[in-house]
C-alpha positions as CSV (number, residue, x, y, z in Angstrom):
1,X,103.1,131.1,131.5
2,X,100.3,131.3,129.2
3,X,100.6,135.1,129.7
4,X,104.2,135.5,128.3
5,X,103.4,132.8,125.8
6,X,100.9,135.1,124.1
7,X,103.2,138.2,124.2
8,X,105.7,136.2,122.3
9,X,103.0,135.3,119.8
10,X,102.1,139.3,120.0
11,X,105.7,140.4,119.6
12,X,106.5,137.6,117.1
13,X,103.9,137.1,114.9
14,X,106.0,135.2,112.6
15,X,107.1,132.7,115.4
16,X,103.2,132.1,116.2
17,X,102.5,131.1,112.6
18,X,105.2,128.9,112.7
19,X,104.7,127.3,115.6
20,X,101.2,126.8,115.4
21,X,100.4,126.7,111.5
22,X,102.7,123.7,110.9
23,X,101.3,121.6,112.9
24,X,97.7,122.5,111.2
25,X,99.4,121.9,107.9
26,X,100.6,118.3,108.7
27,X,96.9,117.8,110.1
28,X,95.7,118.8,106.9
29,X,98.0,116.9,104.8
30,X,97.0,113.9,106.9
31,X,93.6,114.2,106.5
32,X,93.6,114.5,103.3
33,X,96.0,111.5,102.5
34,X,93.3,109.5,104.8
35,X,90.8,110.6,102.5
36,X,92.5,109.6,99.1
37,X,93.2,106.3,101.1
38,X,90.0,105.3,102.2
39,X,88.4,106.6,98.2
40,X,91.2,104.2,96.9
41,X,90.2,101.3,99.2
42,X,86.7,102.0,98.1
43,X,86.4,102.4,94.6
44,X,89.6,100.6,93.8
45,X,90.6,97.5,96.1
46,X,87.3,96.3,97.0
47,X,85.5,96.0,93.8
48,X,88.8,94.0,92.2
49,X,88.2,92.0,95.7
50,X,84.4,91.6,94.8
51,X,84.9,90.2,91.2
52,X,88.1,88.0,91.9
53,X,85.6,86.4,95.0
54,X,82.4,86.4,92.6
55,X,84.8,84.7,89.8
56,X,86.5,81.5,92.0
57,X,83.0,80.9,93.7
58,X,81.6,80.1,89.7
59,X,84.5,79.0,88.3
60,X,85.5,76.8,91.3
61,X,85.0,72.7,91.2
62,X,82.3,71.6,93.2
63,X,84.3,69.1,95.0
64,X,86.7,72.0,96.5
65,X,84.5,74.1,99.0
């Protein structure tokens, strides 16, 4: 099977790039959307987090733990 598989790739090289570049492309494109995620969460989302948490625990009323 693996045999005739490779001698469509051979025959079709155009088949073979589709059917195995796509899938490298979405794996790409997925990695690299992780990657602007994770910078956004980082750099972004947790510093906001970090001052809004530093500002209630000083501005806060003793009385209210």
């Amino acid at each position: 099977m693996f045999a005739a598989l490779a001698r469509l790739f051979v025959l079709r090289p155009l088949l073979s790039l589709a059917v195995l570049g796509i899938p490298v492309i979405v794996l790409i494109a997925v990695g690299l959307i992780t990657i602007w995620a994770v910078k956004f969460f980082v750099f972004i989302v947790l510093p906001i987090v970090l001052v809004v948490w530093v500002l209630r625990r000083l501005f806060s009323s003793p009385s209210n733990p």
